[in-house]
Backbone as CSV, one residue per row, in Angstrom:
resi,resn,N_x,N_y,N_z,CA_x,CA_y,CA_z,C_x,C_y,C_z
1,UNK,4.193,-91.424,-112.359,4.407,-92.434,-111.338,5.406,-93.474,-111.800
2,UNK,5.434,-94.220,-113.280,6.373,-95.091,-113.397,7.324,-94.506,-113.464
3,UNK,7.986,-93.567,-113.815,9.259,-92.680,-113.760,9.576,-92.828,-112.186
4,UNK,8.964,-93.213,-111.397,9.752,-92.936,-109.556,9.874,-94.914,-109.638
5,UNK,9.796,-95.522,-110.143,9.668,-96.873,-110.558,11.520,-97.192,-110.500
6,UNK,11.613,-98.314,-109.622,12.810,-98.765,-109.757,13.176,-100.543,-110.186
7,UNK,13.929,-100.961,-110.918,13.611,-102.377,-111.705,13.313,-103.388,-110.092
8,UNK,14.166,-103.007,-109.347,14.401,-103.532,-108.057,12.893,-103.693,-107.050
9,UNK,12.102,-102.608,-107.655,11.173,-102.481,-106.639,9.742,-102.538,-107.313
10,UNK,9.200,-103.729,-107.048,8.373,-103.661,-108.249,6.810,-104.085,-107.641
11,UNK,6.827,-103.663,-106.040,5.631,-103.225,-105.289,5.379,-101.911,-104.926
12,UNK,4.711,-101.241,-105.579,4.439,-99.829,-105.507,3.426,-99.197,-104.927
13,UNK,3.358,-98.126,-103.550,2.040,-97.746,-103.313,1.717,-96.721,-104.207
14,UNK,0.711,-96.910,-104.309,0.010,-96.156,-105.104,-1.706,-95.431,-104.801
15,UNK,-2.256,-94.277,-104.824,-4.137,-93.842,-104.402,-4.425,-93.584,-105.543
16,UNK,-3.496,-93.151,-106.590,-4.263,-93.089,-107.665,-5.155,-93.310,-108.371
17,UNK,-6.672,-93.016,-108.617,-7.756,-93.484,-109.175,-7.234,-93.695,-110.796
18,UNK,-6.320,-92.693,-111.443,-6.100,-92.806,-113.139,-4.880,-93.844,-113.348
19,UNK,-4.392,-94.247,-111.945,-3.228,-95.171,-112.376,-4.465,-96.491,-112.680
20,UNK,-5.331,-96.756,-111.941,-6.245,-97.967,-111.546,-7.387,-97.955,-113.091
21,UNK,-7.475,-96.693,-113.586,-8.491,-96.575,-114.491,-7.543,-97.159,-116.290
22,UNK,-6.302,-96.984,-116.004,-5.559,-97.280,-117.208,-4.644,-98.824,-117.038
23,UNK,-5.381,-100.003,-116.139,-4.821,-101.042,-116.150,-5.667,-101.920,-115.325
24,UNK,-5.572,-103.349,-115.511,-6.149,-104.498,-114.761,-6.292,-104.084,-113.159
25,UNK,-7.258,-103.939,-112.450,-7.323,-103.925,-111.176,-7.879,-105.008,-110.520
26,UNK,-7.589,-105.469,-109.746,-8.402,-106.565,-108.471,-8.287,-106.409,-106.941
27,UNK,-9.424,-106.236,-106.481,-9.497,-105.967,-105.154,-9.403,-107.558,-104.739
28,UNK,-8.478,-107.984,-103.727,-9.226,-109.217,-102.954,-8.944,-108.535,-101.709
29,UNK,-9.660,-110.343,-100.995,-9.808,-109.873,-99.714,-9.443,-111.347,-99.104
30,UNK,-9.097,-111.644,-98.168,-9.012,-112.775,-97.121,-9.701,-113.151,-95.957
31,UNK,-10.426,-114.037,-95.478,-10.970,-113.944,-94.151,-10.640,-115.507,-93.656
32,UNK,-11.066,-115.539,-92.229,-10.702,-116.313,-91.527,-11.610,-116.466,-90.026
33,UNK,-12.296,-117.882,-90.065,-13.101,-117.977,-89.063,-13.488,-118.970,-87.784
34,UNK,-13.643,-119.275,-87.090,-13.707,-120.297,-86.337,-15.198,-120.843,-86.494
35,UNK,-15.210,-122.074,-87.142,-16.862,-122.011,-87.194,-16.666,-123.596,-86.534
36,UNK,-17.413,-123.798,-84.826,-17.797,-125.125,-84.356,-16.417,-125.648,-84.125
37,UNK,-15.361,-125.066,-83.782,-14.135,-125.628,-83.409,-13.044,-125.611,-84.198
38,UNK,-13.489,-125.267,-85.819,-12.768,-125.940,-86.750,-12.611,-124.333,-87.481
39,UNK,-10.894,-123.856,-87.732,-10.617,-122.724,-88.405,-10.751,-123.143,-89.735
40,UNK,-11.095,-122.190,-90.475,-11.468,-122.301,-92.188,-11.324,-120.425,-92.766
41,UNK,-10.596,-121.034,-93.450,-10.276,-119.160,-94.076,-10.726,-119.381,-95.400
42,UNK,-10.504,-118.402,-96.199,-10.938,-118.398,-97.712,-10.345,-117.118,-98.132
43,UNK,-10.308,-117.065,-99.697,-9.913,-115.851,-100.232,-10.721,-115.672,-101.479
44,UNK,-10.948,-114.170,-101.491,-11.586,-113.480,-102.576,-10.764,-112.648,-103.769
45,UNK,-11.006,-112.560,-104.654,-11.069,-111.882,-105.881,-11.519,-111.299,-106.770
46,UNK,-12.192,-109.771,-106.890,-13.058,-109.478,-108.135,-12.362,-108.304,-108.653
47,UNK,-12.478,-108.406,-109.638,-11.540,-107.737,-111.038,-12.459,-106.600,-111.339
48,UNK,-12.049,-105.436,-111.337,-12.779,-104.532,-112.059,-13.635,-104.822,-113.040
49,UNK,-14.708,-104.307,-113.304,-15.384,-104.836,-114.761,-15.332,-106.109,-115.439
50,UNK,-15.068,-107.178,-114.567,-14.871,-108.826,-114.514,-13.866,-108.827,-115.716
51,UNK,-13.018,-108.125,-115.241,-11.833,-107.869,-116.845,-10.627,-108.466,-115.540
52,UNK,-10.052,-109.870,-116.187,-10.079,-110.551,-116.988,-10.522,-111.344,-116.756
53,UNK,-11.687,-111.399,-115.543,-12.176,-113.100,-115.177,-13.432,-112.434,-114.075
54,UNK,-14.555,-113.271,-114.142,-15.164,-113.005,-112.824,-14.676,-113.052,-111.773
55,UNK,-15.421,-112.582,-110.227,-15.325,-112.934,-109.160,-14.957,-114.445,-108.793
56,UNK,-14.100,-114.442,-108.055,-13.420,-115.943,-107.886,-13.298,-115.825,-106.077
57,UNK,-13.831,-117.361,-105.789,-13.473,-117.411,-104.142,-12.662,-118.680,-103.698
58,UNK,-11.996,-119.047,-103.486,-11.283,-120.011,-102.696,-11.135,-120.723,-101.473
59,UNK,-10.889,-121.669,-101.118,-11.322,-122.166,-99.626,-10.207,-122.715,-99.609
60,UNK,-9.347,-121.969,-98.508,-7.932,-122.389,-97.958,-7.422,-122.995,-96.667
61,UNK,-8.541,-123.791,-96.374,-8.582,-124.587,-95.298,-7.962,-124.006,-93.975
62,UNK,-7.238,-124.493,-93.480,-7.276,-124.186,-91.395,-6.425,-122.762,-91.376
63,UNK,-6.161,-121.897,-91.361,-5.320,-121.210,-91.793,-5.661,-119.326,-91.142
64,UNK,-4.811,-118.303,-90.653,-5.407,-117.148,-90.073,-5.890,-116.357,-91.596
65,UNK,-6.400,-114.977,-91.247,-6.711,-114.203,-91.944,-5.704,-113.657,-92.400
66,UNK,-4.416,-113.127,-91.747,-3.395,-112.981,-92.609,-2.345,-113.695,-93.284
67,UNK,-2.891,-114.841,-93.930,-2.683,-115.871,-93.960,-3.574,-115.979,-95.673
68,UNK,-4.488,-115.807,-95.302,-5.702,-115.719,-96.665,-5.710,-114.209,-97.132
69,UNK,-5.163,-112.795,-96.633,-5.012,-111.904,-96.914,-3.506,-111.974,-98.490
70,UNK,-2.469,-112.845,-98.032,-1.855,-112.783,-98.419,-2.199,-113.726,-99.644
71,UNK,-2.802,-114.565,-99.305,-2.843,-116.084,-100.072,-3.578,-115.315,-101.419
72,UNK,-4.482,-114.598,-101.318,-5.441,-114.026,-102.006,-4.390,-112.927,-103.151
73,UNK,-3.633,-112.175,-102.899,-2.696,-111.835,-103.599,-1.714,-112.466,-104.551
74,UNK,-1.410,-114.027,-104.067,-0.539,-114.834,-104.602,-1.779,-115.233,-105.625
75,UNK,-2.668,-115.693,-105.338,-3.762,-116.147,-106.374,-3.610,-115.141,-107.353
76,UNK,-4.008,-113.742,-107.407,-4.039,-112.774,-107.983,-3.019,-112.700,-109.605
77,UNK,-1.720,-112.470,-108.323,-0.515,-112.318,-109.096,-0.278,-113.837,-109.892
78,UNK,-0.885,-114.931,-109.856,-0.780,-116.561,-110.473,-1.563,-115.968,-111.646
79,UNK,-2.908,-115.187,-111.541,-3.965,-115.172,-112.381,-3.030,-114.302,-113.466
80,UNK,-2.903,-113.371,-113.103,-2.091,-112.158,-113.777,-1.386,-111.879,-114.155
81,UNK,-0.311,-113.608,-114.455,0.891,-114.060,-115.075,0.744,-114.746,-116.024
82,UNK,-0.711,-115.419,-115.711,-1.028,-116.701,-116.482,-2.174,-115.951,-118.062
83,UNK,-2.126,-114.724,-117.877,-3.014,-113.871,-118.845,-1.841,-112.589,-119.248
84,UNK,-0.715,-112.824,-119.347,0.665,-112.023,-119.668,0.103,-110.556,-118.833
85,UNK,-0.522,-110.222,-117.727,-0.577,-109.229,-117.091,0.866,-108.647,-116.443
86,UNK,1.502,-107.209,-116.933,2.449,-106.966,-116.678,2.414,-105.737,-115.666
87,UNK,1.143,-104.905,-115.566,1.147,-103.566,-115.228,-0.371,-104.257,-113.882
88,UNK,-0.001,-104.348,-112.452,-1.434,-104.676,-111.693,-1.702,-103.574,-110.944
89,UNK,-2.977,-103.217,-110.546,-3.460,-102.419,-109.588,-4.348,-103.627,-108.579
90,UNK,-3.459,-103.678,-107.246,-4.572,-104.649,-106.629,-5.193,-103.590,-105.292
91,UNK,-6.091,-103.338,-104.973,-7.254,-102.992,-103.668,-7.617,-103.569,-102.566
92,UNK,-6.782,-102.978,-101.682,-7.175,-104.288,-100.398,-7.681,-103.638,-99.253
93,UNK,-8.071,-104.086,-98.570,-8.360,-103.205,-96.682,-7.480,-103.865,-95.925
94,UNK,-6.331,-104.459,-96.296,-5.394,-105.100,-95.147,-4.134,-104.345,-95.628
95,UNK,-4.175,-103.527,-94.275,-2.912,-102.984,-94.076,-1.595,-103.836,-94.075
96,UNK,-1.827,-105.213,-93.168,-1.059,-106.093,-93.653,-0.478,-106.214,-94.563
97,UNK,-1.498,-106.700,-95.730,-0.614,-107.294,-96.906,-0.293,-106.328,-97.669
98,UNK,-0.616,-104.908,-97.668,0.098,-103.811,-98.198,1.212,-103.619,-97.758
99,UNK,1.336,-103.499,-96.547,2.487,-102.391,-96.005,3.434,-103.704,-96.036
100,UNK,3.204,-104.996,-95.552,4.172,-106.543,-96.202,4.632,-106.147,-97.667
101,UNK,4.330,-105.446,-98.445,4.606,-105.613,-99.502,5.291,-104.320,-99.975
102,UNK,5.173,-103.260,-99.588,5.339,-101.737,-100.034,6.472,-101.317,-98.854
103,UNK,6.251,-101.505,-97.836,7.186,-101.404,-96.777,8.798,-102.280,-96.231
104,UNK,7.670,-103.625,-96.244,9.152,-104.260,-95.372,9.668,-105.437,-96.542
105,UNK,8.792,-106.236,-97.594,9.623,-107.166,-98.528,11.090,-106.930,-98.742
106,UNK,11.332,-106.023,-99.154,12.988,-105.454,-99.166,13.835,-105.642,-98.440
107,UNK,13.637,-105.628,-97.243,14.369,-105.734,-95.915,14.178,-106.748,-95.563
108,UNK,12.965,-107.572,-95.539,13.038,-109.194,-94.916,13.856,-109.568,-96.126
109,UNK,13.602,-109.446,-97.239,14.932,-110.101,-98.193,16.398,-110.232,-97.602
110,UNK,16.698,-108.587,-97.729,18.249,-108.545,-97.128,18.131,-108.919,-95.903
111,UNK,17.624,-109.540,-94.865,17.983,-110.096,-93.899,17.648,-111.573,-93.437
112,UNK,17.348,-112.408,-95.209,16.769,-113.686,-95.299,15.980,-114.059,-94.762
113,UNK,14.635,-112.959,-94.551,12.943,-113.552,-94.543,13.416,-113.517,-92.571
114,UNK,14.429,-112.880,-91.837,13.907,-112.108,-90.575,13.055,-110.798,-90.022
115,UNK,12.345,-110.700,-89.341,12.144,-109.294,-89.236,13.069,-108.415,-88.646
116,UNK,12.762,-107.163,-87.956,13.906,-106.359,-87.126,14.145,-107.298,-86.097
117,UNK,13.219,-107.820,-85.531,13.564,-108.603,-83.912,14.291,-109.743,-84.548
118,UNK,15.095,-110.179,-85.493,15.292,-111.266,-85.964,14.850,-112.428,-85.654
119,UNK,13.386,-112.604,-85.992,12.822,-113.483,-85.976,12.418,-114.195,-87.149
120,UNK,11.772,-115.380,-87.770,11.521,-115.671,-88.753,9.814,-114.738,-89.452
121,UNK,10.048,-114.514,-90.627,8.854,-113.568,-91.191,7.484,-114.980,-91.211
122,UNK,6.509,-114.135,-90.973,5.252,-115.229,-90.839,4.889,-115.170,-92.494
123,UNK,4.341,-116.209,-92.653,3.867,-116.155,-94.081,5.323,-116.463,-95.203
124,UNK,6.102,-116.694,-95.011,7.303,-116.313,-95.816,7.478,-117.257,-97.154
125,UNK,6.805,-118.312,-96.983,6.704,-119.228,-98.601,5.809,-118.223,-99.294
126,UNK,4.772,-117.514,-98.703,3.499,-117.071,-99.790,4.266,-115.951,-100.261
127,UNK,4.828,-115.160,-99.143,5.586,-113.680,-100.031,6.995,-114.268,-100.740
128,UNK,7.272,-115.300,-100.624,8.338,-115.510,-101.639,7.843,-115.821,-102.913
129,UNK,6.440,-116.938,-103.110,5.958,-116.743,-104.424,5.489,-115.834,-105.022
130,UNK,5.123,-114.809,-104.166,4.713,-113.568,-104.866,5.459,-113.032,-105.579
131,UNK,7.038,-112.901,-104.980,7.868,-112.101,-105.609,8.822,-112.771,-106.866
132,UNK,8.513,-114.310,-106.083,8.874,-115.268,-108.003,8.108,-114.618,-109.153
133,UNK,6.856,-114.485,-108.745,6.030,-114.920,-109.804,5.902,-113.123,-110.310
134,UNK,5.878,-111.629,-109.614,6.523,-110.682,-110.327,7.659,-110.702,-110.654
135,UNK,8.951,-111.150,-110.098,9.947,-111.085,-111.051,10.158,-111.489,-111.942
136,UNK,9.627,-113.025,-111.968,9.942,-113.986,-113.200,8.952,-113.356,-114.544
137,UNK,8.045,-112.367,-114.221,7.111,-111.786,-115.206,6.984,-110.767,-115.212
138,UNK,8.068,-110.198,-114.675,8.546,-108.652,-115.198,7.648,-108.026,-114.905
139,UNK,6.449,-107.834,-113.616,5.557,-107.496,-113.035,5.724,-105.860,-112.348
140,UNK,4.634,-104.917,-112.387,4.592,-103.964,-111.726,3.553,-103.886,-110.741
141,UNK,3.303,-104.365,-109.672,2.099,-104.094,-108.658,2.069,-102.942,-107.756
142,UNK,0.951,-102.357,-108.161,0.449,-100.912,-107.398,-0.540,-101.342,-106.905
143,UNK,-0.825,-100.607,-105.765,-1.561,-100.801,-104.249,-2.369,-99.282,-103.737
144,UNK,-3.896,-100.168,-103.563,-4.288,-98.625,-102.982,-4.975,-99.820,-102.076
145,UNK,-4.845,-98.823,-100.684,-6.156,-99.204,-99.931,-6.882,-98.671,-99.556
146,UNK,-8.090,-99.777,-99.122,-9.529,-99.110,-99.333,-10.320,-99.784,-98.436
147,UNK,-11.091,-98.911,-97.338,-11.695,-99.480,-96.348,-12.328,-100.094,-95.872
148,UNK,-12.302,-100.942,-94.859,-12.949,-102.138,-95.095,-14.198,-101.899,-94.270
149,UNK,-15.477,-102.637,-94.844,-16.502,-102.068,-93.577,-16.980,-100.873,-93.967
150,UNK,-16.971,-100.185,-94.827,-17.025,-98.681,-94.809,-18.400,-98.083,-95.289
151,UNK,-19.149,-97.332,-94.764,-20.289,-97.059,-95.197,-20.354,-95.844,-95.660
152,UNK,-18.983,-95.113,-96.375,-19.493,-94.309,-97.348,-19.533,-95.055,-99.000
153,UNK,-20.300,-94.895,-99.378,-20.855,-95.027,-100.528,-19.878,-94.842,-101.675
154,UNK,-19.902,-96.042,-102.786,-18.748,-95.972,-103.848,-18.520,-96.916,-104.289
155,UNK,-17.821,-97.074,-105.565,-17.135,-98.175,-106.305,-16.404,-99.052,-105.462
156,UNK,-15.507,-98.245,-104.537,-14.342,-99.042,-103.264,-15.175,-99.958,-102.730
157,UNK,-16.172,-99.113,-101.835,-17.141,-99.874,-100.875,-17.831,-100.567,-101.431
158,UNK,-18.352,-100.833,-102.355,-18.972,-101.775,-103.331,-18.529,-103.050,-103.494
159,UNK,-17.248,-102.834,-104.491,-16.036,-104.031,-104.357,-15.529,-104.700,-103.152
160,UNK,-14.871,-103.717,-102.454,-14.652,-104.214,-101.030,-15.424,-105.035,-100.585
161,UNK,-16.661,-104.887,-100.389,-17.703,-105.536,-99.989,-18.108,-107.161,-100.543
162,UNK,-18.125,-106.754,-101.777,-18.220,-107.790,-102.466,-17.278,-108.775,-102.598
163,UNK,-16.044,-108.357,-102.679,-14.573,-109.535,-102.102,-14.638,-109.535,-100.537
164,UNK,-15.058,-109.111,-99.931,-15.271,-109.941,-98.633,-16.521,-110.728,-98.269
165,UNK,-17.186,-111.026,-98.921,-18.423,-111.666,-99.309,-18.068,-112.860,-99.812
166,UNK,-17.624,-112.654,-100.900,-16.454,-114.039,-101.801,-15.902,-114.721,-100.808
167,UNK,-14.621,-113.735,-100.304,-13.686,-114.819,-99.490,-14.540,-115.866,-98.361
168,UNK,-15.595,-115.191,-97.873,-16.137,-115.959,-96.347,-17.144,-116.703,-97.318
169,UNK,-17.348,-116.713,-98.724,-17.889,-117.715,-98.914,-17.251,-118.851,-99.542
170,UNK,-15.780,-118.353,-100.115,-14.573,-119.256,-100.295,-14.321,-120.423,-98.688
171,UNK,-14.195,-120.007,-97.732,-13.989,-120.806,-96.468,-14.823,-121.506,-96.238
172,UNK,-16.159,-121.299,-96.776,-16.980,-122.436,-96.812,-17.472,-123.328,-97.969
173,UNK,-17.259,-122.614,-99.362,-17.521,-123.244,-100.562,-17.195,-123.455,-101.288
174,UNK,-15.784,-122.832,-101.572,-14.917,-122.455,-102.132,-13.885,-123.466,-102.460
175,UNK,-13.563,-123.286,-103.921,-12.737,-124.353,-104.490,-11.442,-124.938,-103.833
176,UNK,-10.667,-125.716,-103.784,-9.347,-125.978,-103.038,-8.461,-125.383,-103.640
């Protein structure tokens, strides 16, 4: 897999279970809710085998779910710079912030953060720190996703579960 690796491109999809078993993984998750009038999102984080940190939740005040989907990644990739993490496997159920990242980053670049409709990209400060903070750290992020909600049975569904548990308790308890 790193052999199809280009210096340029340094969000990678990836399903591989042995890419995920030979490096730092973190599933997060993002949510976002209307509770009594007032929007409150949060974001989750849990690390494989609490390697390099426990479960972590965040409370990101008024804000959508793809919004805390993403935010939750930037946390990630902050954590995973700040512990010389060079090689990430992150796990998400948002197609969003995957396919934002594996698909179109490249192209909203070359067309200065427009989409095709040339419009302005939503989110576009959070995916620009993302991509500071892998470039400036010589970062490789691989991506599997993994379903959200899912009631077959497993490590995925486990985690999954458990970072979406975090995040909705980040929106309410969760650190700033």
């Amino acid at each position: 897999l790193t052999s199809l690796l280009k210096k340029d491109e340094p969000f990678v999809w990836s399903e591989s279970q042995d890419t995920a078993m030979r490096m730092p993984t973190a599933y997060v998750d993002g949510c976002s809710y209307n509770q009594q009038g007032n929007l409150k999102a949060g974001a989750g984080v849990v690390w494989l085998n609490n390697d390099p940190c426990p479960p972590q939740q965040f409370k990101l005040g008024p804000h959508s779910s793809q919004y805390a989907e993403i935010a939750a990644i930037l946390i990630t990739l902050q954590f995973a710079a700040s512990h010389n993490i060079k090689e990430l496997f992150i796990c998400t159920d948002s197609n969003y912030a995957r396919l934002s990242f594996t698909c179109h980053l490249a192209g909203w670049k070359q067309n200065g953060f427009k989409t095709a409709n040339n419009k302005p990209v939503k989110h576009q400060e959070l995916f620009q720190a993302c991509e500071a903070i892998v470039t400036e750290h010589d970062m490789i992020v691989y991506w599997k996703k993994v379903r959200g909600h899912s009631r077959q049975p497993g490590q995925d569904k486990d985690l999954n579960d458990q970072t979406d548990a975090i995040a909705k308790a980040g929106a309410l308890h969760g650190e700033s």
